[in-house]
C-alpha positions as CSV (number, residue, x, y, z in Angstrom):
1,X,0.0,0.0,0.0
2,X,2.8,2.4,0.7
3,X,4.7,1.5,-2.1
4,X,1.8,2.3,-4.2
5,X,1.4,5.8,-2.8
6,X,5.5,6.5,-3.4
7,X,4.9,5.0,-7.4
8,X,1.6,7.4,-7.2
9,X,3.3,10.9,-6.2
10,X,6.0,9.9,-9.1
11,X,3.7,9.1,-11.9
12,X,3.6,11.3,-14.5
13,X,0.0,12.2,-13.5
14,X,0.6,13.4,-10.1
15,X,3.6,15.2,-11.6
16,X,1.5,17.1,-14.1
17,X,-1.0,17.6,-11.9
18,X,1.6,19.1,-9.5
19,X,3.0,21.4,-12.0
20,X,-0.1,22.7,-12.5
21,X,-1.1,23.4,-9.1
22,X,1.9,25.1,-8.3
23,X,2.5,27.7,-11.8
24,X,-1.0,27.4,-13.8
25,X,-4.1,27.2,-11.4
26,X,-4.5,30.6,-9.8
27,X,-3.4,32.3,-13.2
28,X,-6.1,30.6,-14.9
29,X,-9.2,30.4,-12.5
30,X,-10.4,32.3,-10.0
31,X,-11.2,30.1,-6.3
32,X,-13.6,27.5,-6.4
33,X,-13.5,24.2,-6.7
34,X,-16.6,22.9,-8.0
35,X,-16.3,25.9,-10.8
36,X,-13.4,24.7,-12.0
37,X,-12.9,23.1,-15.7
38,X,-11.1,19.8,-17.0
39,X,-8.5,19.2,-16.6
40,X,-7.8,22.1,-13.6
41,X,-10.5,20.0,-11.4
42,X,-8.8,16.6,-12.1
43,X,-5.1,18.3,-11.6
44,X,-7.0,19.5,-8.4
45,X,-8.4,16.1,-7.4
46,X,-5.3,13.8,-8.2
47,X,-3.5,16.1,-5.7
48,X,-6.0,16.7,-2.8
49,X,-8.1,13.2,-2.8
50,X,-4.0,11.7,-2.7
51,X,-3.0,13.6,0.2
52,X,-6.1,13.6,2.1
53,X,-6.5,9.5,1.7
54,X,-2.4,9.8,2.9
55,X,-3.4,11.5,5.9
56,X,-6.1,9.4,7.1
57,X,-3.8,6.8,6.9
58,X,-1.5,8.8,9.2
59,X,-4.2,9.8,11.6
60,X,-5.4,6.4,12.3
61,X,-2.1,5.4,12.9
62,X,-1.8,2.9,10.3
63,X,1.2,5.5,8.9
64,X,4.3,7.2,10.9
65,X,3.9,10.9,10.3
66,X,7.6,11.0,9.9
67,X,7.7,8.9,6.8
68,X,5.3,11.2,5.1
69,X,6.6,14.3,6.2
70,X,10.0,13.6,5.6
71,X,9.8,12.2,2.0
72,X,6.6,15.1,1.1
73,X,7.3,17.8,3.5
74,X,7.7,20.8,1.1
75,X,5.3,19.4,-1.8
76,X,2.7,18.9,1.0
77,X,2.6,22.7,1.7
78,X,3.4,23.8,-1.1
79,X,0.2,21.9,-2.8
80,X,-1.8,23.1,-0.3
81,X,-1.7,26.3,-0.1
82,X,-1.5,26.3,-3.6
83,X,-5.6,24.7,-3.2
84,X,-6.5,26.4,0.1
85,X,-8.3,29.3,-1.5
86,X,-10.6,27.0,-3.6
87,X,-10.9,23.9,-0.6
88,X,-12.0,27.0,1.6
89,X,-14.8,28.5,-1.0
90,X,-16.2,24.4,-1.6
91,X,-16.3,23.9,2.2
92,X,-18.1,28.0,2.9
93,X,-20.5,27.2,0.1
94,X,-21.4,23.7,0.7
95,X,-21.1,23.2,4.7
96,X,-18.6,20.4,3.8
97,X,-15.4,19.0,5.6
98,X,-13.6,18.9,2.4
99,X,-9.9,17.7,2.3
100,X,-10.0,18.3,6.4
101,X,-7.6,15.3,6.1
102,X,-5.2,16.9,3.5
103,X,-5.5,20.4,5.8
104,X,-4.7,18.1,8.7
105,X,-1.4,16.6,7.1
106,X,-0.6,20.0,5.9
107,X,-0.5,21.5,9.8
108,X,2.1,19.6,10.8
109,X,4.0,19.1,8.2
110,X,4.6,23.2,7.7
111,X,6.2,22.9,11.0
112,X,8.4,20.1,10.9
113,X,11.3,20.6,8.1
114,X,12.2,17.1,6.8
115,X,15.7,18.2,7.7
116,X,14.4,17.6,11.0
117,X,13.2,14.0,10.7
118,X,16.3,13.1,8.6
119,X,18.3,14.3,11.6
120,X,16.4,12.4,14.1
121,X,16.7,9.3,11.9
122,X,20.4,9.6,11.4
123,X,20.5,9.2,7.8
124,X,24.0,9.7,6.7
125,X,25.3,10.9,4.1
126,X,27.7,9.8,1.2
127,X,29.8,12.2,-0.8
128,X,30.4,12.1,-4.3
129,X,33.0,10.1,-5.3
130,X,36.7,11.9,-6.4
131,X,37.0,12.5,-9.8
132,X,38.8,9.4,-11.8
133,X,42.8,9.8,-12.2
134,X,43.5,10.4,-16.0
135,X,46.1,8.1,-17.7
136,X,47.3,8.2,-20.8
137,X,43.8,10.5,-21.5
138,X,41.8,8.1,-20.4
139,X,39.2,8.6,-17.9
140,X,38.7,5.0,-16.7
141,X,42.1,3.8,-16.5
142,X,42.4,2.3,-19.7
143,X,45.3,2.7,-21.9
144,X,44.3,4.1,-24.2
145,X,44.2,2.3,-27.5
């Protein structure tokens, strides 16, 4: 299931939808969710449904917040706020909890840099390897010919 949502937030729907969001949405259409036209509402929807499913797994416990936060941290707000003005004009005009979940993943999330969670997990790091000795011109060590 979890490896699922990691092949989801790669695929090159989420990562249209994503671009979207972030550079083309508010340019193009004014708040409001249900007023919005194909493909802005599915861009919308790939986005928002994903990460308010993700956090229900996280607030049922079935998910460590730290795994979500610290491989989606800065997409999660990012995305967010990025929907906020037309999640908050659905939910005024319709009495609606919509994407509460996504809103709920989103709180902490802003307040926890994945720097943070790397830190406390003591992921190391590996630096790039020295450049290759040249011989003979080569790169690789070959001779040449």
């Amino acid at each position: 299931m979890l490896l699922g949502a990691f092949a989801h937030s790669r695929s090159p729907a989420y990562l249209e939808a994503q671009e979207y969001l972030l550079h083309t949405l508010a340019r193009e259409h004014p708040a409001g969710y249900r007023g919005l036209p194909q493909p802005a509402r599915t861009h919308a929807a790939t986005i928002g449904l994903f990460f308010d499913d993700l956090d229900k797994l996280v607030a049922h416990g079935m998910i460590d917040p730290r795994l979500v936060i610290g491989s989606h941290g800065p997409g999660i707000v990012r995305l967010r706020d990025a929907l906020a003005p037309y999640v908050h004009q659905e939910r005024n005009a319709n009495g609606l909890p919509f994407w509460v979940h996504f809103e709920d993943l989103a709180a902490p999330t802003a307040a926890t840099p994945p720097t943070a969670i790397h830190t406390a997990l003591r992921l190391r790091q590996r630096p790039p390897p020295a450049s290759p000795r040249r011989t003979n011109g080569s790169t690789d060590g070959a001779s040449g010919r």
